[in-house]
C-alpha beads as a LAMMPS data file, in Angstrom:
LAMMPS data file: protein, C-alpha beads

91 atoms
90 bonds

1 atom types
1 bond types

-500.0 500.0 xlo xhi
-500.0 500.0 ylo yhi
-500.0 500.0 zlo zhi

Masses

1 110.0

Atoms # bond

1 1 1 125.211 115.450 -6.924
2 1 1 124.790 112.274 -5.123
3 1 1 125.601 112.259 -1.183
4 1 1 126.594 108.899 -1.867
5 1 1 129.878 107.379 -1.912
6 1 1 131.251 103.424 -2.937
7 1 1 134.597 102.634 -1.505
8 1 1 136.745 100.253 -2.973
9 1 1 139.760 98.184 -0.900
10 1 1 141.664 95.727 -2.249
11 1 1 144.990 93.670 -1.096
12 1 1 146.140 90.682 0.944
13 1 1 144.104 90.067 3.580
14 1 1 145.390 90.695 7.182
15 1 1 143.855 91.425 10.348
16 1 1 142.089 95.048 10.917
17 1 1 141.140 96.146 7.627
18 1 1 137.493 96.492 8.169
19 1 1 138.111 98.054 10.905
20 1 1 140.520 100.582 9.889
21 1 1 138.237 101.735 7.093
22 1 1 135.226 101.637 9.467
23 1 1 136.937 104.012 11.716
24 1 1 138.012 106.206 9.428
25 1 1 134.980 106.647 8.375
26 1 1 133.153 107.269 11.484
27 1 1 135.692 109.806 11.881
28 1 1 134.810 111.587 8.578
29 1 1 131.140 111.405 9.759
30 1 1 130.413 109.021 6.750
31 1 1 127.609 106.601 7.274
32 1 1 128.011 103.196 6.132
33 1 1 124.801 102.042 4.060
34 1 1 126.215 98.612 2.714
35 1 1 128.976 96.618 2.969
36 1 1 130.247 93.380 1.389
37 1 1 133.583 91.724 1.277
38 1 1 134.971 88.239 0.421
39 1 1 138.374 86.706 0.140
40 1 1 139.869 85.190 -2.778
41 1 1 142.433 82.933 -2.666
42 1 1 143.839 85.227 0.437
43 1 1 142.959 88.365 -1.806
44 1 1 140.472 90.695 0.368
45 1 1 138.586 92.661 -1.756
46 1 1 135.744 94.791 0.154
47 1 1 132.696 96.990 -1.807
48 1 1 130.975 99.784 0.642
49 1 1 128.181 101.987 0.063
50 1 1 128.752 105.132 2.293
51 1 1 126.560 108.285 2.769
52 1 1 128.539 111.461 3.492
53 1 1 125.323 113.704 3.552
54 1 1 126.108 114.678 7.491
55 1 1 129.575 114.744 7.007
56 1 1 131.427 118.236 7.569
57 1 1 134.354 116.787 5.922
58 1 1 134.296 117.413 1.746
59 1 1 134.445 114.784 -0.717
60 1 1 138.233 115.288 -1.012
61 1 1 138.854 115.096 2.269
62 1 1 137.060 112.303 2.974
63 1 1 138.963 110.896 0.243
64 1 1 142.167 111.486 0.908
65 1 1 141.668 110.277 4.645
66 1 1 140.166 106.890 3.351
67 1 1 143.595 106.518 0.618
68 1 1 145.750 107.170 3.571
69 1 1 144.340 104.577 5.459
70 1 1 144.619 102.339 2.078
71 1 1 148.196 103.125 2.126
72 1 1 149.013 102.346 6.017
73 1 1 147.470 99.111 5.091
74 1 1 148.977 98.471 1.904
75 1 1 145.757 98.151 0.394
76 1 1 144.149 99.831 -3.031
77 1 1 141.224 102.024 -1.764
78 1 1 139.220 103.627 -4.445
79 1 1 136.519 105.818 -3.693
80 1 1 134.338 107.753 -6.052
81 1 1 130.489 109.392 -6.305
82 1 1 128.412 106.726 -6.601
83 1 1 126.230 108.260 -9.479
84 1 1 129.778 109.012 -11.090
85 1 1 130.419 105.088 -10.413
86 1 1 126.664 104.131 -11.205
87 1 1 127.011 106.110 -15.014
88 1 1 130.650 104.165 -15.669
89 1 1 129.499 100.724 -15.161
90 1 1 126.140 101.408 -17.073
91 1 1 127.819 102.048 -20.180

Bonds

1 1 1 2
2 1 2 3
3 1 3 4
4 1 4 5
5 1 5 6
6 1 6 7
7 1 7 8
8 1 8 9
9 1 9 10
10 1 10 11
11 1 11 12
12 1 12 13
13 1 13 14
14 1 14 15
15 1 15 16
16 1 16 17
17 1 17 18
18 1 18 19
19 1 19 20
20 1 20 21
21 1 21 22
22 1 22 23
23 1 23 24
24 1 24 25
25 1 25 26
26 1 26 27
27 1 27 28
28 1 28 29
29 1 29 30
30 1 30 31
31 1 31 32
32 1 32 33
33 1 33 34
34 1 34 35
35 1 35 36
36 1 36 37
37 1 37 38
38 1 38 39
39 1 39 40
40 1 40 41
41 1 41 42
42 1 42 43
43 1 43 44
44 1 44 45
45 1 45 46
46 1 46 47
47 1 47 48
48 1 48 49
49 1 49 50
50 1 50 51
51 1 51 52
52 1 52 53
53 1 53 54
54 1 54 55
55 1 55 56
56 1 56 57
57 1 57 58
58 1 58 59
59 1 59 60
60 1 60 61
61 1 61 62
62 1 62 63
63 1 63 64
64 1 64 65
65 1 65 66
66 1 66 67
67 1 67 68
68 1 68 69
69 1 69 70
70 1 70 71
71 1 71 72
72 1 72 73
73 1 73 74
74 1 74 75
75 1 75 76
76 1 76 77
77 1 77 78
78 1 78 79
79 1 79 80
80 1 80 81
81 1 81 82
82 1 82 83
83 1 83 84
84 1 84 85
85 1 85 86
86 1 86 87
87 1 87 88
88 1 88 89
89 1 89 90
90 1 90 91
């Protein structure tokens, strides 16, 4: 199973979101491999490749911690196994 992770955010863009999610997941012990975000006619939309190999925290719970944040931001945050992601877009 891959020890890599892609995390999702989406919403209006406001101050902090990078951040948030950033610190969240230093937190979760989740390195960040990648990142790249634009804006969109004031729509922030972010794509991050993460590496929770070192993490103590599960998948779950790294999951859950990273939609919670989503959710104090009022952003979408999707995360999912990157081979999991890699095998639906491939289709």
């Amino acid at each position: 199973m891959s020890e890599q992770i892609i995390v999702t955010v989406s919403g209006i863009d406001k101050v902090g979101i990078v951040a948030k999610v950033a610190a969240a997941l230093a937190e979760s012990e989740v390195n960040i491999e990648d990142i790249k975000q634009t804006i969109m006619q004031g729509h922030f939309v972010m794509f991050l490749l993460g590496n929770i190999a070192k993490s103590k925290f599960s998948f779950k719970e790294i999951k859950e911690n990273l939609t919670s944040v989503g959710e104090d931001l009022g952003m979408e945050v999707w995360v999912q196994r990157k081979d999991i992601f890699d095998k639906m877009h491939n289709v």
